[in-house]
C-alpha positions as CSV (number, residue, x, y, z in Angstrom):
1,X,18.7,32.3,-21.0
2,X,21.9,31.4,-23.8
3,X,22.5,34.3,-25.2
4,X,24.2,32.3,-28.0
5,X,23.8,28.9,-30.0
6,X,25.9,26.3,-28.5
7,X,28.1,24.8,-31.4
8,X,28.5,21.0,-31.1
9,X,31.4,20.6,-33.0
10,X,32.9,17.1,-32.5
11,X,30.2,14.3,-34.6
12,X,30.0,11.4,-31.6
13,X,28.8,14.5,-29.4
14,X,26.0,15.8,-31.8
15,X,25.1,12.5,-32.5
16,X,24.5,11.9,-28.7
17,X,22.7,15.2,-28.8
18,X,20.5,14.1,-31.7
19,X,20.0,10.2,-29.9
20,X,18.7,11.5,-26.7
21,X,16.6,14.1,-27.5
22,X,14.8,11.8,-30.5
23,X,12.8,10.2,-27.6
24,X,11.7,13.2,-26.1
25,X,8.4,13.3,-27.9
26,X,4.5,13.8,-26.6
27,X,2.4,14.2,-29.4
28,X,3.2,10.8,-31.0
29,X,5.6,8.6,-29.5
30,X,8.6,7.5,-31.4
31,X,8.6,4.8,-33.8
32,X,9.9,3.5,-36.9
33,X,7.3,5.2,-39.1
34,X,8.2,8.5,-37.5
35,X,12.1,8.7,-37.2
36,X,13.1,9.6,-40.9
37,X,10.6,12.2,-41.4
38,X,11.8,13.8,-37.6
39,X,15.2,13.5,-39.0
40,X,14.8,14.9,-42.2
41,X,12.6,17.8,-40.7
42,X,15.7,18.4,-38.4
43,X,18.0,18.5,-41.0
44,X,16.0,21.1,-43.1
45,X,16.2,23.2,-40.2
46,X,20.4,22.7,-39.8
47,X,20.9,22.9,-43.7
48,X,18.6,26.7,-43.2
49,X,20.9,27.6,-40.1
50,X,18.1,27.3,-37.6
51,X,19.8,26.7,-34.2
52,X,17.9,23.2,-32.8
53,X,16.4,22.7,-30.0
54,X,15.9,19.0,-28.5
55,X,14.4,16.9,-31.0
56,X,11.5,15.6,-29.0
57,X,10.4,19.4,-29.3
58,X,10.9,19.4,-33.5
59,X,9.3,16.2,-33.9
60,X,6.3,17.3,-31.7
61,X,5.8,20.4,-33.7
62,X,6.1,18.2,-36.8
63,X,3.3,16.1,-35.5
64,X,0.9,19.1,-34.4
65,X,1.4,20.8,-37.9
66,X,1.1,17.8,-39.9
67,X,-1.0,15.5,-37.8
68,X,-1.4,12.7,-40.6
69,X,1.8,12.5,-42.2
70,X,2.5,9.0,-40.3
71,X,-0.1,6.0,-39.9
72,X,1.5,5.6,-35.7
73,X,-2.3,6.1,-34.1
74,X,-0.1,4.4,-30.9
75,X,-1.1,6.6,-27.6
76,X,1.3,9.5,-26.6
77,X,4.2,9.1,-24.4
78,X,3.7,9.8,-20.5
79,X,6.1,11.5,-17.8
80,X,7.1,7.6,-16.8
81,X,8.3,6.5,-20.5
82,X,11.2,9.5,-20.3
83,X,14.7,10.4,-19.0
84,X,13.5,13.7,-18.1
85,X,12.4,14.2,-14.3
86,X,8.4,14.3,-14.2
87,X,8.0,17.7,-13.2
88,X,9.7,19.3,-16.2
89,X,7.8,16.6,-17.9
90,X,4.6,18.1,-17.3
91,X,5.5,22.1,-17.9
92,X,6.8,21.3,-21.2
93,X,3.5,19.5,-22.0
94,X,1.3,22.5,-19.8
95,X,3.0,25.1,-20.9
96,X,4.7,24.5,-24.3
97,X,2.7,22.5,-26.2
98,X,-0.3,23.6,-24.3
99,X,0.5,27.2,-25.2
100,X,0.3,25.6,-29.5
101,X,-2.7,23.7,-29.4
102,X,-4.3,26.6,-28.1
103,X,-2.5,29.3,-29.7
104,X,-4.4,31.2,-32.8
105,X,-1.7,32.4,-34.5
106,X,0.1,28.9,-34.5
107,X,-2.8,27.2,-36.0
108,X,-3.2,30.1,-38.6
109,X,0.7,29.4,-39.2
110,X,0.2,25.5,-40.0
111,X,-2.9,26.3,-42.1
112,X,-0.3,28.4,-44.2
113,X,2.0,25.5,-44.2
114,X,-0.9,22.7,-45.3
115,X,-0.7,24.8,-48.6
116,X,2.7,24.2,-49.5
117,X,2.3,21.1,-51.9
118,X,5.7,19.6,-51.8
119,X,6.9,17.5,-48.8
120,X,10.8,19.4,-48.8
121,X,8.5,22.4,-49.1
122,X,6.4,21.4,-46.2
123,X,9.6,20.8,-44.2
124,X,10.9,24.1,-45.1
125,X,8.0,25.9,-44.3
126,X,8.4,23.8,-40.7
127,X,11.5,24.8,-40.5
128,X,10.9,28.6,-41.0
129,X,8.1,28.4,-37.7
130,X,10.8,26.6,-35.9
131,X,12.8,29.5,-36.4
132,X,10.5,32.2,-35.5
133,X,9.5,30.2,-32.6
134,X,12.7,29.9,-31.3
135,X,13.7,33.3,-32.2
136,X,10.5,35.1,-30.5
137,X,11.2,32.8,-27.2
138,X,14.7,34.2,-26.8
139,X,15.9,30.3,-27.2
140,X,19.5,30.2,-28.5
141,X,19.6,26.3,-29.4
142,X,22.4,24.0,-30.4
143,X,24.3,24.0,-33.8
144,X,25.5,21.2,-34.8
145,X,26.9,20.1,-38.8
146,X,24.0,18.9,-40.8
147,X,26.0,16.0,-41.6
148,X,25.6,14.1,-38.6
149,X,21.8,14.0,-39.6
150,X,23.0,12.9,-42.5
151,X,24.8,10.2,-41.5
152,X,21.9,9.2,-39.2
153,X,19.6,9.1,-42.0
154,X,21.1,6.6,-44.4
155,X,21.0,4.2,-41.3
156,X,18.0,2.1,-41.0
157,X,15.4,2.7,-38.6
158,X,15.5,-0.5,-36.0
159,X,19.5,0.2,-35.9
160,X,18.7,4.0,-34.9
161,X,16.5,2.6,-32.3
162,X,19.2,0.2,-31.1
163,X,21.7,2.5,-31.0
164,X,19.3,4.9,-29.0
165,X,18.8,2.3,-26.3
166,X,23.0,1.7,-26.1
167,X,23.5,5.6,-25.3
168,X,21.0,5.9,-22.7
169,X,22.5,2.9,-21.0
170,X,25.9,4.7,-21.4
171,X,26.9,7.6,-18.7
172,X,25.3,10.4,-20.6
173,X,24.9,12.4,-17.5
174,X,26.2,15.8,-18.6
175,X,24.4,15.2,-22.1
176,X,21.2,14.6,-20.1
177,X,21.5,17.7,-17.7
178,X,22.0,20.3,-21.0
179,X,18.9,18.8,-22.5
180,X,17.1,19.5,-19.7
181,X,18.5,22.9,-19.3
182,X,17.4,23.2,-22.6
183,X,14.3,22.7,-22.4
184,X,13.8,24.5,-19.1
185,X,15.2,27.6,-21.3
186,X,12.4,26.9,-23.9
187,X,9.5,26.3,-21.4
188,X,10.6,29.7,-19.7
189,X,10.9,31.4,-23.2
190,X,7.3,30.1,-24.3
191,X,5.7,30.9,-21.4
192,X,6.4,34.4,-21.5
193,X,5.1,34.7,-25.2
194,X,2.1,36.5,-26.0
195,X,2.0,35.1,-29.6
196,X,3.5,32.0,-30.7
197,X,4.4,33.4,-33.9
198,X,3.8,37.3,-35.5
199,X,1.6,38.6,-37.3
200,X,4.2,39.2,-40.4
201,X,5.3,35.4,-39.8
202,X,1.7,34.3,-40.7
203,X,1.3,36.5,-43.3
204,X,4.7,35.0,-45.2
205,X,2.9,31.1,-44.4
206,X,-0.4,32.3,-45.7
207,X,0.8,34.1,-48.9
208,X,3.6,31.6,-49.8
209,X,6.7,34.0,-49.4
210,X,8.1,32.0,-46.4
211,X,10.3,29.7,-49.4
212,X,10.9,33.1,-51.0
213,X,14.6,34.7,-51.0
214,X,15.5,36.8,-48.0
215,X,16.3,39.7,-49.4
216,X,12.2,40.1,-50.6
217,X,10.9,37.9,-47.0
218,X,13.3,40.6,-45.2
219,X,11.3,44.4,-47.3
220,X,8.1,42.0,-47.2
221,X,8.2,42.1,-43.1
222,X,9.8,45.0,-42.6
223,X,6.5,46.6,-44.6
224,X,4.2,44.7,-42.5
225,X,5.7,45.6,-39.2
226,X,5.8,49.5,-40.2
227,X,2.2,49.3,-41.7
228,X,0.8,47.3,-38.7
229,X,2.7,50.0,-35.9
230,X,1.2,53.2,-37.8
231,X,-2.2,51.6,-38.2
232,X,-2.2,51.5,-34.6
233,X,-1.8,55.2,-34.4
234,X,-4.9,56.5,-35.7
235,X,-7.9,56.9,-34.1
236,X,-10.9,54.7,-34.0
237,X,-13.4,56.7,-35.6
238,X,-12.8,58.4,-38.8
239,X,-12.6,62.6,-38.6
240,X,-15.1,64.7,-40.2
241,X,-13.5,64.8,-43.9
242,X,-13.0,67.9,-44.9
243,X,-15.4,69.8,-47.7
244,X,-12.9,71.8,-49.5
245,X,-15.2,72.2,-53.4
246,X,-17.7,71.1,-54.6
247,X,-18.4,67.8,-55.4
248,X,-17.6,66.0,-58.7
249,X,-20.3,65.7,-61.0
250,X,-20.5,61.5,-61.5
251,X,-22.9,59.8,-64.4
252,X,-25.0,57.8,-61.5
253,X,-24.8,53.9,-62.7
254,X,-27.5,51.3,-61.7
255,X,-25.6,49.5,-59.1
256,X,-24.7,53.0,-58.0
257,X,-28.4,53.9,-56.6
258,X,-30.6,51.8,-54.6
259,X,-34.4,52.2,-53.0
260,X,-34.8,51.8,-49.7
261,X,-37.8,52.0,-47.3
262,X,-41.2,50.2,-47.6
263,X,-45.1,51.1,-47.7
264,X,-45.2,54.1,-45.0
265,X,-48.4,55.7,-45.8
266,X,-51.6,55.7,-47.6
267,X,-52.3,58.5,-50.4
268,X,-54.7,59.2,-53.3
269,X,-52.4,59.0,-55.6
270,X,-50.2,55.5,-57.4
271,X,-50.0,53.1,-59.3
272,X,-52.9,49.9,-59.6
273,X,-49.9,47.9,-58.1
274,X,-50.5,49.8,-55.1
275,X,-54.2,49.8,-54.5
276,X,-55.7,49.4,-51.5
277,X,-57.5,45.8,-51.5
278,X,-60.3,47.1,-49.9
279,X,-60.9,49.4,-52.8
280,X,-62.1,46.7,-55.0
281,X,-65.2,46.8,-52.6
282,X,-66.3,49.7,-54.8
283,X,-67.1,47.3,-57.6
284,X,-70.8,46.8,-58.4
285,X,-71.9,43.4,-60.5
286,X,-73.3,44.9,-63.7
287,X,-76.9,44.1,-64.9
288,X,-78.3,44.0,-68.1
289,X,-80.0,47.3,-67.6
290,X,-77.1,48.5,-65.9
291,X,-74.1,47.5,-68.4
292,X,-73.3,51.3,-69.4
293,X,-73.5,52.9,-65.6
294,X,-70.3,53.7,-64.0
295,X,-70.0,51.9,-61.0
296,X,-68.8,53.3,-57.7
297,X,-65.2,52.2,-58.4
298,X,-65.3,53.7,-61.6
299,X,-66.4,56.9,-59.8
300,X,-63.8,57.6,-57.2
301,X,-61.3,56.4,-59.9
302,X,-62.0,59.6,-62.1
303,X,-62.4,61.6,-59.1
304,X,-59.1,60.4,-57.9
305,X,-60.4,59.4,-54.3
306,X,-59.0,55.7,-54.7
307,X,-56.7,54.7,-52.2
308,X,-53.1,53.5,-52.2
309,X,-50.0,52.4,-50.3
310,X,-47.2,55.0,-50.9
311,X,-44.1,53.9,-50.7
312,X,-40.7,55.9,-48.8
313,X,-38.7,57.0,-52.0
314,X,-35.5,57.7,-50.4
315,X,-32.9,56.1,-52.1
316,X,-29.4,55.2,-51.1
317,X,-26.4,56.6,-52.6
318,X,-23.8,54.9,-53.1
319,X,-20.6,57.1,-53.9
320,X,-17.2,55.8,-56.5
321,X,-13.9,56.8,-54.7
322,X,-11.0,56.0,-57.5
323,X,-7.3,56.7,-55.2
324,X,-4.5,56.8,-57.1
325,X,-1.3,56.4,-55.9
326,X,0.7,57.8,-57.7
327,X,4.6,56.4,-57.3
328,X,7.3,58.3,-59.2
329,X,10.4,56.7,-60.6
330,X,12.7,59.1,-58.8
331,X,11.5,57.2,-55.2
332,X,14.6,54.7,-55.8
333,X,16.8,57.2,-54.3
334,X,15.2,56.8,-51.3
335,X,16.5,53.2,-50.6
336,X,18.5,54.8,-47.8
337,X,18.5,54.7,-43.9
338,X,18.1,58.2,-42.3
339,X,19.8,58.7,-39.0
340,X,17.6,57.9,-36.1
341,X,15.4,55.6,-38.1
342,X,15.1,51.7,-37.7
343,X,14.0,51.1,-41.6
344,X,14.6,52.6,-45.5
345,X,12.7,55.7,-46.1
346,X,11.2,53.9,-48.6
347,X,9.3,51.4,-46.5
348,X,7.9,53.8,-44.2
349,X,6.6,55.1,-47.7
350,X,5.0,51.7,-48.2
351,X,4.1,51.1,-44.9
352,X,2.0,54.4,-45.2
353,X,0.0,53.1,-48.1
354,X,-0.9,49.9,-46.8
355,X,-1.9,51.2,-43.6
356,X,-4.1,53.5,-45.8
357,X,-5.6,51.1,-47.6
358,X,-6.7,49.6,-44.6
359,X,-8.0,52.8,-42.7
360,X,-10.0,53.5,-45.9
361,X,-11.1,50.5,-46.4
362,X,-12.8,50.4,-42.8
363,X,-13.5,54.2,-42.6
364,X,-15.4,54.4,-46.3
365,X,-16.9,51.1,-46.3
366,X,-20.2,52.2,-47.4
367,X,-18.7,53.9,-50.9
368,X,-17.4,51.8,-53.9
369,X,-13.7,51.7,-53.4
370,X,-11.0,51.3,-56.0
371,X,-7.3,51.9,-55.1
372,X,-4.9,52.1,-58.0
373,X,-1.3,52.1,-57.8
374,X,0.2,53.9,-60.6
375,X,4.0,53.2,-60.8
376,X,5.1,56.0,-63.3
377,X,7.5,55.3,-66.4
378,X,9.3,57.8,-68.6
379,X,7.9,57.2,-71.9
380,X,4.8,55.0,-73.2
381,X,7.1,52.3,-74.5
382,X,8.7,51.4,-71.4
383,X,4.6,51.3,-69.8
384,X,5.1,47.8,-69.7
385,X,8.7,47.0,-69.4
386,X,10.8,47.2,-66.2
387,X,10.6,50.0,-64.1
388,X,13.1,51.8,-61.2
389,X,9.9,50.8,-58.8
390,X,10.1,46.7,-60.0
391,X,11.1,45.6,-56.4
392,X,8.5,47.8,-54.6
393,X,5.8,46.8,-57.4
394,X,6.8,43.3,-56.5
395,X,6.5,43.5,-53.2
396,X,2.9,45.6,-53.0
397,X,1.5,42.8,-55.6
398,X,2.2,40.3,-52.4
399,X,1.4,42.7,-49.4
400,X,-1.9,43.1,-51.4
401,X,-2.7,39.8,-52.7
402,X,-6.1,38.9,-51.4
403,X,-7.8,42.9,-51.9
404,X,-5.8,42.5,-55.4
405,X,-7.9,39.2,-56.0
406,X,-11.2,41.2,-54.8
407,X,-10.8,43.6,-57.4
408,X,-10.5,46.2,-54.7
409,X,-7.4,47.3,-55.7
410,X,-5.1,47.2,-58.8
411,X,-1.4,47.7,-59.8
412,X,-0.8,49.6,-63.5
413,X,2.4,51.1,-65.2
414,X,1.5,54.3,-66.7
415,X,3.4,57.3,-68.7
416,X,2.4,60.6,-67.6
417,X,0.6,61.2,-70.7
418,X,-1.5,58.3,-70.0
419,X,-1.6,59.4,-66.0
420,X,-3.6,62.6,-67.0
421,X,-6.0,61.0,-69.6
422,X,-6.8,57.9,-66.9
423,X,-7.6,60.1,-63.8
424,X,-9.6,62.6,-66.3
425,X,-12.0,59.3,-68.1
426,X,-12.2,58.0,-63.9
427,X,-12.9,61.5,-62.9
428,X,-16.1,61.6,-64.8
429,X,-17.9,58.8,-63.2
430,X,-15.9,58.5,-59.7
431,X,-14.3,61.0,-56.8
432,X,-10.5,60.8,-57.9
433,X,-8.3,61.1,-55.6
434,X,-5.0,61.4,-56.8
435,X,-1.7,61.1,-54.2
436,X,1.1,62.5,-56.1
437,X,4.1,60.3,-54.3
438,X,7.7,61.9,-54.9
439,X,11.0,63.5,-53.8
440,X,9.5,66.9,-55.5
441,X,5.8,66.5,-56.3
442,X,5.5,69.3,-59.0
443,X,3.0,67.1,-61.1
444,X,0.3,70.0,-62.8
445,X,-3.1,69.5,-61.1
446,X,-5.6,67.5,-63.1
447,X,-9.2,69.0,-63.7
448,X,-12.0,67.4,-61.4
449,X,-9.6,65.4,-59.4
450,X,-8.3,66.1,-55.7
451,X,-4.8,65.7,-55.0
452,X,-2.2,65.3,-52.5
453,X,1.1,66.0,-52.4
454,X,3.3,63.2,-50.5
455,X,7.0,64.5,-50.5
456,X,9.5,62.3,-49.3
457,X,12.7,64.3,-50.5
458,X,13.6,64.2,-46.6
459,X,13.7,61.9,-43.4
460,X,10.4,63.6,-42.6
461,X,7.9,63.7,-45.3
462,X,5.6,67.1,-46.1
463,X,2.2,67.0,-46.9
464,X,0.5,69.4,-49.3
465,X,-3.3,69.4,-50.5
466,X,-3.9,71.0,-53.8
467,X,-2.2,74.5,-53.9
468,X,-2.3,75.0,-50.4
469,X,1.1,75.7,-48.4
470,X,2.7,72.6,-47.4
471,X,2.7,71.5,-43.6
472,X,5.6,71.3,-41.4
473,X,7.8,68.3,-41.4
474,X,5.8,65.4,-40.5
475,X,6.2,62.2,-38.2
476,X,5.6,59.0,-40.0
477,X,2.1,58.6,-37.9
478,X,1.7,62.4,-38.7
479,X,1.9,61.4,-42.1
480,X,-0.1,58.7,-42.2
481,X,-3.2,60.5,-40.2
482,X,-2.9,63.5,-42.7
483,X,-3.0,61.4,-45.8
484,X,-6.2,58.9,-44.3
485,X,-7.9,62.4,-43.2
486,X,-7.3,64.3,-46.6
487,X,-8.6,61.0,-48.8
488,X,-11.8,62.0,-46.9
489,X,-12.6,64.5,-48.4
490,X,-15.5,65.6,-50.6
């Protein structure tokens, strides 16, 4: 495959370029209805820097991510209606745009993009899976000045049309053959994928950030990518937690207990909801003579040989887990690369806490879970102002949308003043947990609350529960299985 783009630079060349590929599309045939909104989705791609590739293949992923965009219900082109020779007709269509229709991450991807209101929106967004597309497939593309698209656009659509028809009666020969080689590249590229587009690629369509500046898309991924590779790491099954005091007293809250069980036995002892039916058999019509005589029922009742259904008391307990993650401001010095690692220190930092949001999540989902992400400010006046941690607050407030929405988890600014008087009102009706996240964790423990100590002064974090001597120098895994296996605690 091109390991680079191929720059077109000369106009009448990428015009060429930009006339014979147009035709080269499957999912809806071209037509006059279609060619602006191919062209104007190629030139979104060229103004972002997205190398093309022919723009059959653009306007067919146009078509399959916004099937009703044009009212052309005309039947797709066949292998007989193109320049291209049959056979790599049919592998583009097999295994290209077969590999889309059927692909679950693409049709997550264009469910992201249907959200994007705007059409230039929608076109960006098109052009962003072009790119990752392309990108994953190891396709270099052509690049070629946005201005011939341009220029092609403010003609009208029968004289593009016409002027299509003159260049393929021309001798395009060499034009023809690097289309094809282009699209052989792409089929090959495709074919080998095992996911049209990423996971972090679906995540930016689905959340919105795919429009959003690169500098925040660039952490944003980054974050997923570390977060998803740990998660990987830790075992299936959840460890024994460790006991290390005794529990937290809690004040127990309706919704906090439950009865569970039915009728399991019969006993001489309940309530007159609970009586047997056939004790009513007991019951003796009174006569006149009779109206003052206790009657058999009456009898057994006082003797308390009346039978009832007893019901299982067990009850179902339902425990509060309150994690707070505690985030210092002193962690912007740790917007650094260490030697040997791939990413900032910093987002393996974040990377850990998402991934540990997502263990606990699974590993305690029977307990009420609330994780709270405390980014620390000097004083109480600055609570809700700025802080060193904006970007990182930011960027968790989006990695966390949807368990944000649920309530599950929530994002606070607090002084430490406030820190200590928060965890000690949660402490008295929940299990706090409190991760204490900092180049020197020297935070004085809080009464009735568990706590962690996460340093990341160095390019390998130690871990430190309560006053116990801190571990070795950890691995990032390392640290994340230590910090899901001490949250498990009792």
């Amino acid at each position: 495959m091109s390991q680079q783009p191929i720059e077109i630079r000369d106009s009448q060349a990428a015009e060429r370029f930009l006339l014979l590929s147009l035709p080269l599309q499957s999912v809806q045939p071209l037509s006059q209805n279609t060619i602006p909104t191919v062209l104007s989705w190629c030139l979104e791609a060229a103004v972002e820097g997205v190398p093309l590739p022919p723009i059959g293949f653009v306007g067919d992923l146009g078509h399959l991510a916004f099937p009703n965009f044009a009212n052309d219900h005309t039947q797709p082109r066949n292998a007989s209606q193109t320049w291209l020779p049959s056979s790599l007709w049919r592998q583009y269509e097999d295994q290209v745009l077969g590999k889309l229709y059927v692909d679950s991450s693409f049709e997550r991807g264009i469910d992201g993009l249907a959200r994007f209101p705007a059409p230039r929106d929608r076109a960006k967004g098109l052009a962003f899976v072009l790119r990752q597309i392309t990108r994953r497939a190891g396709f270099a593309g052509v690049l070629l000045s946005p201005a011939v698209i341009k220029e092609l656009l403010r003609r009208t659509t029968t004289d593009i049309l016409r002027k299509t028809q003159e260049v393929l009666s021309e001798d395009v020969q060499a034009e023809q053959k690097q289309i094809a080689e282009l699209y052989r590249e792409l089929i090959a590229g495709v074919r080998n994928l095992g996911e049209v587009i990423g996971v972090e690629d679906v995540f930016e369509l689905e959340h919105g950030t795919a429009l959003a500046g690169y500098g925040q898309r660039f952490a944003l991924r980054q974050t997923l990518s570390v977060a998803a590779k740990l998660y990987e790491t830790l075992p299936a099954k959840p460890p024994r937690p460790l006991v290390r005091r005794q529990a937290i007293a809690t004040k127990i809250s309706d919704e906090d207990l439950y009865p569970v069980g039915g009728f399991s036995s019969i006993s001489n002892r309940g309530s007159i909801e609970s009586l047997l039916h056939s004790q009513l058999a007991f019951m003796e019509p009174a006569t006149a003579d009779e109206s003052s005589r206790p009657d058999m029922f009456d009898v057994k009742f006082l003797r308390g040989e009346l039978l009832y259904y007893s019901r299982d008391e067990n009850q179902f307990f339902r425990r509060r887990r309150h994690f707070l993650f505690v985030l210092a401001p002193d962690l912007s010095t740790i917007r650094a690369k260490d030697a040997g690692q791939k990413f900032q220190r910093i987002i393996y930092v974040l990377g850990v806490l998402v991934a540990a949001v997502k263990t606990l999540t699974e590993w305690l989902g029977e307990d009420a879970l609330l994780f709270e992400f405390v980014f620390l400010t000097e004083s109480v006046d600055q609570a809700k102002s700025k802080t060193p941690l904006t970007d990182e607050q930011d960027l968790l407030s989006m990695l966390l949308r949807e368990s944000i929405a649920t309530g599950t988890v929530e994002l606070s600014q607090l002084s430490e003043t406030e820190l200590q008087s928060h965890a000690e009102s949660h402490s008295r009706r929940s299990l706090v947990h409190l991760v204490d996240i900092s180049t020197s964790p020297d935070r004085p423990s809080i009464d009735n609350t568990l706590r962690t100590r996460f340093d990341v002064s160095q390019a390998k974090p130690v871990m430190a529960i309560d006053e116990e001597p801190p571990t070795e120098p950890l691995t990032w895994p390392e640290t994340l299985n230590f910090l899901s296996t001490s949250c498990l605690s009792e």
